[in-house]
C-alpha positions in Angstrom: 16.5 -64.4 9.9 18.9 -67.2 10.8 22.4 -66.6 12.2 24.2 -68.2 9.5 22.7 -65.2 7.1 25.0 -62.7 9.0 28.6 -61.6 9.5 29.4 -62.8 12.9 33.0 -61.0 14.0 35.0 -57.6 13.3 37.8 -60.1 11.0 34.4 -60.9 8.2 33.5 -57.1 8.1 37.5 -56.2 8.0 37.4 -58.8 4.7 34.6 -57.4 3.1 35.5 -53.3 3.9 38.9 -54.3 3.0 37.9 -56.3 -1.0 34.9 -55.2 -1.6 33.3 -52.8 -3.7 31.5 -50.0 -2.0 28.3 -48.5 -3.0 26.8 -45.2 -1.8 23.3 -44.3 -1.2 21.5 -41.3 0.1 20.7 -43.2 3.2 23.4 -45.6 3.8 26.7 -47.4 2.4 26.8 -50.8 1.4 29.7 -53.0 1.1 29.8 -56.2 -1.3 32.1 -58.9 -1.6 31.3 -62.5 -3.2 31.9 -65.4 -0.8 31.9 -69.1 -1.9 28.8 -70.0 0.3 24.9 -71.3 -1.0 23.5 -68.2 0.9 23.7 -64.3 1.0 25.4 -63.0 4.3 24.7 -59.7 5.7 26.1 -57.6 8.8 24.8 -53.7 9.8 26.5 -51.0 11.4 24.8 -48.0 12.8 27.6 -46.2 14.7 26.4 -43.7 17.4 28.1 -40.7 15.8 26.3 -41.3 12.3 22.5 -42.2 13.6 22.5 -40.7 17.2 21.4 -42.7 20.3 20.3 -46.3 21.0 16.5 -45.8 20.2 17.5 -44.5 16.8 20.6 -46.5 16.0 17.8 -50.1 16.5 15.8 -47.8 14.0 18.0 -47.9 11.3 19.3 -51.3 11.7 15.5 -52.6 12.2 15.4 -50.6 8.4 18.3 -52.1 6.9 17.5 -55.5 7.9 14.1 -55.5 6.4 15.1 -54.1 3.5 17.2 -56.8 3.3 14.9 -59.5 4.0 12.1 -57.9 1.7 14.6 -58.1 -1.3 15.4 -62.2 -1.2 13.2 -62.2 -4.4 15.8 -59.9 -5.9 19.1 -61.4 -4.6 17.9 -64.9 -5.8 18.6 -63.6 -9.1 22.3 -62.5 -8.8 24.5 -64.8 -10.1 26.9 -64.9 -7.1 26.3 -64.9 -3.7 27.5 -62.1 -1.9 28.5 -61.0 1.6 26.6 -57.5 2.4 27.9 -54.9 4.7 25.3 -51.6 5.1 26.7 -48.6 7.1 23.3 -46.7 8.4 23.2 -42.7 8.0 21.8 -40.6 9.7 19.0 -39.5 6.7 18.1 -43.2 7.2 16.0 -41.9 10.7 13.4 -39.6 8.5 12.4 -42.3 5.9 9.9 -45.0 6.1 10.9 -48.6 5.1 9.8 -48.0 1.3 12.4 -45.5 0.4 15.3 -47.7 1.9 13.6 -51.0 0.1 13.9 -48.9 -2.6 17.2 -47.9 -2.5 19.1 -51.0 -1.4 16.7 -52.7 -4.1 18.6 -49.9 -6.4 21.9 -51.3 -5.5 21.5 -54.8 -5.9 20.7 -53.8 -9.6 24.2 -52.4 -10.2 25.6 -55.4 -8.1 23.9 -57.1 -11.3 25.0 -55.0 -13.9 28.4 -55.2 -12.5 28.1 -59.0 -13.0 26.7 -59.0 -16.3 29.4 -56.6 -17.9 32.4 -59.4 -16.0 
């Protein structure tokens, strides 16, 4: 994925933790904020006290990010683009890739309702 599809410094994730609305999942947190750019942006945090030690926190964010790259089919259909924080958890470590598709895919549907009903 190219570098201009993520959230570079600490001041974009600040912006989007700070405006954003927050969803929860069973196996992470996401953060969404619409930006005025062509492209979704995303940034992934895995912190050592919520997944554990290097091996596993490259796990989760090796989940997160392909869950994000296998959903551009449904993110094309939002309305807005967004900017996309996900916070890893630890449950994240005993799934396969499938259950995390299918819950970020979960999210970005109520990122669409949420458009629909504004």
């Amino acid at each position: 994925m190219s570098k201009q599809l993520h959230l570079r410094n600490s001041e974009e994730f600040r912006v989007v933790y700070g405006q954003g609305i927050r969803y929860d999942s069973r196996l992470f947190t996401v953060f969404v904020l619409p930006n005025c750019l062509a492209h979704h942006r995303f940034g992934l945090t895995a912190s050592r006290k919520a997944t554990g030690n290097a091996v596993e926190r490259n796990r989760s964010k090796r989940l997160l990010r392909e869950a994000f790259r296998l959903s551009a089919g449904k993110l094309a259909d939002l309305q807005k683009k967004y900017d996309w924080v996900l916070n890893a958890r630890r449950s994240i470590l005993q799934v396969k890739v499938g259950a995390v598709l299918e819950e970020f895919q979960q999210i970005v549907e109520l990122v669409a309702d949420r458009e629909q009903k504004s």
